[in-house]
MIKOL-734593 format. One record per residue: x negated, z, y of N, C-alpha, C, O in turn. Coordinates in steps of 0.2 Angstrom, whole numbers, plus 5000, padded with zeros to 4 digits. Layout:
<sites>
XZYXZYXZYXZY ...
</sites>
This chain:
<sites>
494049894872494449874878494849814877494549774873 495449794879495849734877495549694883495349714889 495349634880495049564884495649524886496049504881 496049494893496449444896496349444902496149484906 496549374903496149364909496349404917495949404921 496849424917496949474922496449544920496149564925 496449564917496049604916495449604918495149644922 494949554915494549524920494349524925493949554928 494849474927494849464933494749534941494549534946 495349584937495249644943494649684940494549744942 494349674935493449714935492949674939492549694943 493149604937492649554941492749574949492249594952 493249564952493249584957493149644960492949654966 493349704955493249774959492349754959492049774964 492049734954491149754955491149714960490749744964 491349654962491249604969491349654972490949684976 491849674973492049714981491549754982491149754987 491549814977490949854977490249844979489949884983 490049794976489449754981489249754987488749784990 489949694989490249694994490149745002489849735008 490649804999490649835003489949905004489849925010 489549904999489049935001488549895004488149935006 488449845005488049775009488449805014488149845016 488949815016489349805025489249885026489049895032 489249915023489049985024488550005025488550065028 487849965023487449985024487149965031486649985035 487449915032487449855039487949905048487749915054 488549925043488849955047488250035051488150055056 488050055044487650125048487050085054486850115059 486950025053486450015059486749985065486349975069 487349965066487649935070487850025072487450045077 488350055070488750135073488050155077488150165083 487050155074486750175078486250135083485750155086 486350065083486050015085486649985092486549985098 486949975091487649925094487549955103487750005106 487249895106487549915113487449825116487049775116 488249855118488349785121488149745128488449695130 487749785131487449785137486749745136486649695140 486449765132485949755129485549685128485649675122 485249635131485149575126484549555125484249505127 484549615119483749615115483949585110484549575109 483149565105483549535100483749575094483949545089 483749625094483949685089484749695090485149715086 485049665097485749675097485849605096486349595093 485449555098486149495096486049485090486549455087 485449525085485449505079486049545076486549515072 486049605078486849625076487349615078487749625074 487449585083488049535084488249465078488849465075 487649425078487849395073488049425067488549405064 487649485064487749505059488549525057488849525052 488849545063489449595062490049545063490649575063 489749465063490149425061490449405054490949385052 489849415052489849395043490049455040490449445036 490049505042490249575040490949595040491349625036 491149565045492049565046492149515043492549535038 491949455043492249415037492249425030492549385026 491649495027491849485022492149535020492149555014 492349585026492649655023493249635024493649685023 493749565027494349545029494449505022495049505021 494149485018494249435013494349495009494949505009 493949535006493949595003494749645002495149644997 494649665008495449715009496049675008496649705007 496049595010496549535008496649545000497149554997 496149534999496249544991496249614988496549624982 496149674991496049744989496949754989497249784984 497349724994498049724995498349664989498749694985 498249634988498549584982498249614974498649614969 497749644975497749704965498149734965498349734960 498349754970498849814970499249774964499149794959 499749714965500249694963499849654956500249654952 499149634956499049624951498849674945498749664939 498749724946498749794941499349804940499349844935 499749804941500449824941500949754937501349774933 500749704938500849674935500549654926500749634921 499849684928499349674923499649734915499649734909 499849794920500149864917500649844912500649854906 501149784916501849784914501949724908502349724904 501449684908501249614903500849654897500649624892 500649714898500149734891500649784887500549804881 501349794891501749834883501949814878502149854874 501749744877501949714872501649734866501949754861 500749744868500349754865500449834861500449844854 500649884865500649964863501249974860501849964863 501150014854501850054852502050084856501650104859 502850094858503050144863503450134868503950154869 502850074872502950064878503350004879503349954876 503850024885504349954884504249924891504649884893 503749944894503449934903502949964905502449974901 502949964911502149974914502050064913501650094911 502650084914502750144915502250174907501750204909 502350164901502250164893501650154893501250194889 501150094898500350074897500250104900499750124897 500150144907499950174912499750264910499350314912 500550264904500150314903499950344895500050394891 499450274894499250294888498650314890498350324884 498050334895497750364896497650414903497950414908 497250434903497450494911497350454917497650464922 496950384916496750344922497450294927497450274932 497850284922498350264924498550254929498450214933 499050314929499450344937498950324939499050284943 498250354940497750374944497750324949497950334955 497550264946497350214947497850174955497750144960 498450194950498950174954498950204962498950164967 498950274962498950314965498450274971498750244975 497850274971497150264971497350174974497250164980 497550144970497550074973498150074980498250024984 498550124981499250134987498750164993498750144999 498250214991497850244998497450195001497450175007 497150164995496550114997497050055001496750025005 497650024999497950005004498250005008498749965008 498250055012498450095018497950085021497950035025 497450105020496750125023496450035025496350005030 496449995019496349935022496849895028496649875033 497349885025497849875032497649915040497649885045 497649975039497350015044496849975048496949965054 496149965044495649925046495649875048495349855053 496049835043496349735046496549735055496349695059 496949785056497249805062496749805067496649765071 496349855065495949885071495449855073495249855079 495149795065494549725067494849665072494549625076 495649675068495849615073496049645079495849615084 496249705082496449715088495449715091495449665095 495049735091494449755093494049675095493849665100 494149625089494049535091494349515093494349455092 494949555098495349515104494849565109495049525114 494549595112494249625116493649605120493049625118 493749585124493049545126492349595123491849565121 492349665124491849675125491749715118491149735117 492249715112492149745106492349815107491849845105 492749835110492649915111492649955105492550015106 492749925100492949965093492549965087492750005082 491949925089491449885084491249975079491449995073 490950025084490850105080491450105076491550105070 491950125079492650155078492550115070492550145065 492650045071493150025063492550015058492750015052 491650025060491250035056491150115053490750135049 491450155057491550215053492150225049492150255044 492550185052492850205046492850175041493050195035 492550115042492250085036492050145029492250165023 491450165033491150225030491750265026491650295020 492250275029492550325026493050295022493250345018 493350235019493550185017493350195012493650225007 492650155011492150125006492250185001492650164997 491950234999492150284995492950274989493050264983 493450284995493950274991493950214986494250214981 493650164990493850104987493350074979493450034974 492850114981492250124976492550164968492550144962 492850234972493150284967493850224965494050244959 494150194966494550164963494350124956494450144951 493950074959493650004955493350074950493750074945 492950114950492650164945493550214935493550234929 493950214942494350254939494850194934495050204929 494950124939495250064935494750044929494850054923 494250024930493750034924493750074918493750054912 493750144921493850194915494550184912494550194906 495250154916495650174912495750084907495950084901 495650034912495549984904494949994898495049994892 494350004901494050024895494250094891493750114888 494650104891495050174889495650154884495850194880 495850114885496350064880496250044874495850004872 496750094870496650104862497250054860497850074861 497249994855497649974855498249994846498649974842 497950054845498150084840498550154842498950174837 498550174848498750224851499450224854499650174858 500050284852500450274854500750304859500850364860 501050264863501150304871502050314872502350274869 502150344874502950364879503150314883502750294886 504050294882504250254884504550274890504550334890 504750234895504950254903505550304901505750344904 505850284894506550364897506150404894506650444893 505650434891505450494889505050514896504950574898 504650474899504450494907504650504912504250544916 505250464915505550494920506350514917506750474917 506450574915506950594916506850684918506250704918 507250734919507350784920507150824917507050884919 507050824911507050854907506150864903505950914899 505950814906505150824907504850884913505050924917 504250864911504050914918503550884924503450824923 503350914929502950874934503350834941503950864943 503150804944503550764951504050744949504650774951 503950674943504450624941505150694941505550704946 505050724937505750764935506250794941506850794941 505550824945506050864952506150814957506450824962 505850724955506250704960506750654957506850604960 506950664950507450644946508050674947508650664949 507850744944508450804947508650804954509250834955 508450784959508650794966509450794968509650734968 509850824970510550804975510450744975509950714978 511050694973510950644973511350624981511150564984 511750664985511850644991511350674996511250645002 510950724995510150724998509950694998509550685003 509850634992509450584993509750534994509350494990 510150494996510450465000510650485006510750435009 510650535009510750545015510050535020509950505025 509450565015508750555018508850475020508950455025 508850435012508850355011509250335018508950325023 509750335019510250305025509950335031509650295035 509950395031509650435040509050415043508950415049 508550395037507850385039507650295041507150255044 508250285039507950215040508450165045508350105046 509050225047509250205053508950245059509050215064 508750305058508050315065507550275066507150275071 507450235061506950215062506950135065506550125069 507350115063508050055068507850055074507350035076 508450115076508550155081507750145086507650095089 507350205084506850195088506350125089506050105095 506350085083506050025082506549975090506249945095 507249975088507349935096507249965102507249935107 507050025102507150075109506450045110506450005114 505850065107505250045108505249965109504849945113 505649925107505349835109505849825115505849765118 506249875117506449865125506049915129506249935134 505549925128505149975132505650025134505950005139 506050085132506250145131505750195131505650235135 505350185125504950215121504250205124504050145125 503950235124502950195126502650215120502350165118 502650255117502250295112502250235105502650185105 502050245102502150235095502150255088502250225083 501950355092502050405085502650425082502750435076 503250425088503850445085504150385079504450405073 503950325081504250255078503750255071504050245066 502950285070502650295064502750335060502750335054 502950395064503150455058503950435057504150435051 504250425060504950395056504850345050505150355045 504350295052504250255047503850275041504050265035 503450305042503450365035503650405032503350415027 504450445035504850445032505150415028505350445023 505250355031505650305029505550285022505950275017 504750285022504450265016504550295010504650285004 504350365013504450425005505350435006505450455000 505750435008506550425006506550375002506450384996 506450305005506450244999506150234993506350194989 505450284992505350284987505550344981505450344975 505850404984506250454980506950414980507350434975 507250364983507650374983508050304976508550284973 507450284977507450214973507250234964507550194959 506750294964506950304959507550364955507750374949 507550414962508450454959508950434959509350464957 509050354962509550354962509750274962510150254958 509350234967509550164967509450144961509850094959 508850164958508650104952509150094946509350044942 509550174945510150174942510850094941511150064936 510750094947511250034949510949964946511349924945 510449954946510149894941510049884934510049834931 509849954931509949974927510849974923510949954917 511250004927511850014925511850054920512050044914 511750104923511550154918511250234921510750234925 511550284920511450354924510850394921510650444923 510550344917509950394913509150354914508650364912 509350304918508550284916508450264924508850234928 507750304925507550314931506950284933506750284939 506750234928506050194929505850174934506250154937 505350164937505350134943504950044943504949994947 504750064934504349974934505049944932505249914937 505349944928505849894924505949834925505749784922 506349864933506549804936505649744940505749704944 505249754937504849714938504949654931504749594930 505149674927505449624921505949564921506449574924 505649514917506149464918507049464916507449424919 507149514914507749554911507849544920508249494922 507749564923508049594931507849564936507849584941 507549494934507449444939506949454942506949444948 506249484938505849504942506149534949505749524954 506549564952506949604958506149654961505849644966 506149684956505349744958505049704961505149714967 504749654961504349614966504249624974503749644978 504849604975505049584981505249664984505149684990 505349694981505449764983504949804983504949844988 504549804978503749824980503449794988503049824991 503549754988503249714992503349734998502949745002 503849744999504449765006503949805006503349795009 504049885000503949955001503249955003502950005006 502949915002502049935003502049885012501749915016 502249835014502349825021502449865024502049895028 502949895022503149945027502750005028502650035033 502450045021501850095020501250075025500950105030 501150025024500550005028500549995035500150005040 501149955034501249935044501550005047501250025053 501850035045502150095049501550155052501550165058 501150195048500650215050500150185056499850215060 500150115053499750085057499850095065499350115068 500450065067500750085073500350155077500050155083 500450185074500050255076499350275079499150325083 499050225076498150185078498150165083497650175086 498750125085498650095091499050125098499250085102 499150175099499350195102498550245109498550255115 498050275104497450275111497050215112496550205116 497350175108496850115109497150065115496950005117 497850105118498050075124497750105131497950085136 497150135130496850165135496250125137496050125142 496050085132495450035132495649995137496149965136 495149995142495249925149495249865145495749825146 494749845140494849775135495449765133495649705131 496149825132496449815126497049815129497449795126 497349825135497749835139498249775138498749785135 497849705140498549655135498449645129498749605125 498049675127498049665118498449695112498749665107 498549765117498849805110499549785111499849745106 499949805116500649785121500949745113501349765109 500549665115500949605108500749635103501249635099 500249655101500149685094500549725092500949695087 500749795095501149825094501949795093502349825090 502149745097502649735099502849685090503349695087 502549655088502449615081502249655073502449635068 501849715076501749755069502549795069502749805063 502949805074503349835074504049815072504449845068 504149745074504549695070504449675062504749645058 503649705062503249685055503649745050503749725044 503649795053503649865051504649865047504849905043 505149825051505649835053505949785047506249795042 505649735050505849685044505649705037506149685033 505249735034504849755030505249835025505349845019 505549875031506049915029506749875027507049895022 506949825031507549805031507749755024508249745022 507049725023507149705017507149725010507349685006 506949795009507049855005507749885006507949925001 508149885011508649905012509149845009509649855005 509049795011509449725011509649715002510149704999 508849735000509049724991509149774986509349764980 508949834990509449884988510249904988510749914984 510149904994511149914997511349854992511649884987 511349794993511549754989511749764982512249734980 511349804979511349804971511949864971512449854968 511849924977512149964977513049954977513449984974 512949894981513849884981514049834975514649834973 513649814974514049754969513649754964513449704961 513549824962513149834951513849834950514149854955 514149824946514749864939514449934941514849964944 513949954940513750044940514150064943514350014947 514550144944514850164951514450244949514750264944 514150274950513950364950514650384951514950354956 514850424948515350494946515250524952515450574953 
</sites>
């Protein structure tokens, strides 16, 4: 295994989380069968305090669960140096099967924590907790992926041969390969700009109808919003990244995380994973406005995840479209 200190650092932390999260998990199964708030024995207030400490450390946790993301990904892109082949992250990631995986694996597990961030904070605006079970099961259901992550990122740095040669970003994403990359390299390029523009002007669209009260719901405005999300991300690599590149053949999706391009990947990762996460979210809170506790809680919540959500799209849009009109590039 290659020794640096980011790499460390996200093993040090995946075994902390893992800790972590099974102490909260273990605590969560006695609160889901203990918890009543009527109650003032000392077996509930003991759980009361407990599930103070429990949120605080499953909020510190998923804060940081969302910030690897960007440190694997930059950890990917700083180790090509190392490997024949690879000229990016793309070249490291797939010198062993855990890779992608990992990647894959670190996008769900942050979904799923923002999910949770949401649900602890709207629940600790509730006088009475109405949600204490609700966000300790899905803790449960969380915990696993988040386990199977830190396990598969593990395997794939200690998996790192620094004698081994790996494929560079144009021999993996192009057409002429096989698998996803290829069928969404090949795609219609006005299909995929039409998705890209149409989804994330419905999404506008409904996001102002909804903060003028038009709209009550907030499933229409999340499933748009994940729309939006997979259009931006096929579209970014069939088509937009072209224009940064300046160049009709390279399809990469890390690159432009490189100094060559201004680190640009950053900020547009950043966007695309807000937006992934805030958009679903929305959708969570939509029976939790039946809660007599939640009645003025979710209302502001929702009306700020939403804006959260919007901004988040708009600034994936703002540094895209931008490259798109004024690269030298023009597409044929």
């Amino acid at each position: 295994m290659l020794v640096n200190p980011p790499i460390l650092a996200l093993l040090i932390f995946s075994a902390l989380a893992s800790a972590m999260l099974l102490y909260s998990c273990v605590y969560g199964i006695r609160i889901i069968k203990g918890w009543n708030i009527k109650s003032g024995s000392e077996y509930q207030l003991s759980l009361e305090r407990r599930t103070y400490l429990i949120s605080t450390i499953i909020n510190y946790v998923f804060v940081f669960q969302l910030l690897s993301f960007f440190v694997f990904i930059y950890t990917a892109d700083q180790l090509h140096t190392v490997f024949a082949g690879a000229m990016c992250a793309a070249g490291t990631l797939n010198l062993n099967e855990w890779g992608y995986r990992t990647v894959l694996l670190k996008f769900l597990t942050c979904v799923f924590s923002g999910v949770w961030l949401l649900i602890n904070y709207v629940d600790n605006r509730g006088y009475d907790y109405p949600l204490i079970k609700k966000k300790y099961g899905l803790l449960l259901l969380i915990a696993p992926f988040a386990l199977i992550e830190g396990v598969v990122q593990g395997l794939y740095f200690f998996g790192l041969e620094p004698d081994v040669i790996t494929s560079c970003c144009g021999t993996l994403f192009t057409s002429e390969n096989e698998g996803i990359t290829a069928g969404i390299v090949s795609l219609p390029r006005l299909l995929v700009q039409g998705a890209f523009f149409g989804t994330l002007a419905l999404t506008v669209l409904l996001g102002i109808a909804h903060l003028r009260r038009r709209i009550l719901r907030g499933y229409p405005f999340a499933l748009s919003s994940i729309a939006a999300s997979a259009a931006s991300a096929v579209a970014f690599m069939s088509v937009i990244c072209l224009f940064f590149y300046e160049s009709p053949l390279h399809h990469c999706p890390f690159c432009v995380l490189q100094k060559g391009y201004g680190y640009i990947g950053y900020p547009i990762y950043f966007s695309f994973l807000a937006a992934a996460v805030s958009g679903p979210a929305i959708a969570v809170l939509d029976p939790l406005n039946r809660i007599e506790s939640l009645k003025t809680v979710v209302p502001s919540v929702r009306k700020r995840l939403i804006w959260l959500t919007l901004g988040a799209h708009s600034l994936f849009a703002g540094i895209t479209i931008y490259e798109m009109i004024f690269s030298k590039f023009q597409l044929q």
